[in-house]
C-alpha positions as CSV (number, residue, x, y, z in Angstrom):
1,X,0.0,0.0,0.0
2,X,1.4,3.1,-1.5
3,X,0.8,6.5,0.8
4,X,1.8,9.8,0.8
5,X,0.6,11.1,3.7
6,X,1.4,9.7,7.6
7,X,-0.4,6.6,9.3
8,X,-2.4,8.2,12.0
9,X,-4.8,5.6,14.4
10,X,-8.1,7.5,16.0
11,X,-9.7,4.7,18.7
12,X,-13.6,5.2,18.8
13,X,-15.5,4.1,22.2
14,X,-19.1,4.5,22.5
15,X,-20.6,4.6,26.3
16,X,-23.7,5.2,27.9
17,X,-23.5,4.4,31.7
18,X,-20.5,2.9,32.2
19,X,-18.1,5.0,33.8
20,X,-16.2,3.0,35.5
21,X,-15.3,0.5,33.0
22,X,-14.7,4.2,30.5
23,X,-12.5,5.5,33.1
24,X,-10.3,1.6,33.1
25,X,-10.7,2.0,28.7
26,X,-9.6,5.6,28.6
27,X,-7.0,5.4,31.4
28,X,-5.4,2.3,29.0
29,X,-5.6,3.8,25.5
30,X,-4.5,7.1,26.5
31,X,-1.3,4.8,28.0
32,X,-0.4,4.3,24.6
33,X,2.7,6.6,23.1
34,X,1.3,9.5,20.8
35,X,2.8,7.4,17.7
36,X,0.7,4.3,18.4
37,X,-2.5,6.3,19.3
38,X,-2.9,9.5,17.4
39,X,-6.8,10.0,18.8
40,X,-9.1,9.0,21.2
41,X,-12.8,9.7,20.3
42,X,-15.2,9.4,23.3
43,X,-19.1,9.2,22.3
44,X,-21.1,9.9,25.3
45,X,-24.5,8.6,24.5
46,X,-26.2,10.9,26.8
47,X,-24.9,9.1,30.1
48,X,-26.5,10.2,33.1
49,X,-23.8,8.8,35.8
50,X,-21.2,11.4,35.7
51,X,-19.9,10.8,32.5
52,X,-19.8,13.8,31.0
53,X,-18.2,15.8,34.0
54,X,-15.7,13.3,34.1
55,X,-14.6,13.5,30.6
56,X,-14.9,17.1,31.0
57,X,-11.7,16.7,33.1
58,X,-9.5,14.7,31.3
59,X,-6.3,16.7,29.8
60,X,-5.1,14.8,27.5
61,X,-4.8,16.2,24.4
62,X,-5.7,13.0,22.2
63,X,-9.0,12.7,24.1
64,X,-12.0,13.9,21.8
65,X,-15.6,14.2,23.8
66,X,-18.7,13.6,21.6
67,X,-21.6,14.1,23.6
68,X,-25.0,13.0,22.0
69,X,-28.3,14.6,23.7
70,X,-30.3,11.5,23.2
71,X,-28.9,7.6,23.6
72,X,-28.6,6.1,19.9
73,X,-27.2,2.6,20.5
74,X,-24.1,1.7,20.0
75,X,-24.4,1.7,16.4
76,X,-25.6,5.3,16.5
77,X,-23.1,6.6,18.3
78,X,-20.6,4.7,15.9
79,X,-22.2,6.4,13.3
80,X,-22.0,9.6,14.5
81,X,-18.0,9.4,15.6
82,X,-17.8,8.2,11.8
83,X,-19.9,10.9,10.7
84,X,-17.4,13.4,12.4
85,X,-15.5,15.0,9.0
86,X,-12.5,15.1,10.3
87,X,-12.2,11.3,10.9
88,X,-12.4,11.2,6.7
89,X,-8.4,13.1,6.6
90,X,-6.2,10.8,4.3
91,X,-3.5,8.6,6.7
92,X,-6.2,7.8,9.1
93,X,-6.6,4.1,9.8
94,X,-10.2,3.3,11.0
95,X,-12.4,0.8,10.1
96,X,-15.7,3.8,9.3
């Protein structure tokens, strides 16, 4: 596979209600070096447990918060991290 631009890898987790097993998947992937793990896209399916405020605290520069208003599913919030136009740059390596 021929490219011209650099390999980038965005990780996509979609929660609703599960904040402490988001904190333990969050806390690993952001462990990861900045050349293994370019991004980290969070999609809060409008959680009700303290998910928000707690990603609203995280510093790390990788971690993208995507907050839905209403709970689509997993697939929906898939959808919507895919939807996301940045996520379509050339050198990504997702499976959207």
């Amino acid at each position: 596979m021929s490219t011209n631009h650099p390999q980038h890898l965005v990780a996509i987790v979609v929660t609703y209600n599960r904040l402490d097993q988001l904190r333990l998947t969050v806390g690993r992937l952001l462990d990861s070096s900045e050349a293994h793990l370019s991004k980290l896209v969070v999609v809060d399916n409008a959680s009700d447990d303290g998910t928000a405020e707690w990603l609203a605290t995280q510093e790390d520069p990788r971690l993208v918060n995507y907050r839905l208003e209403t709970n689509t599913g997993g697939a929906g919030g898939l959808r919507q991290a895919c939807a996301l136009s940045w996520l379509k740059r050339p050198g990504l390596i997702g499976f959207c």
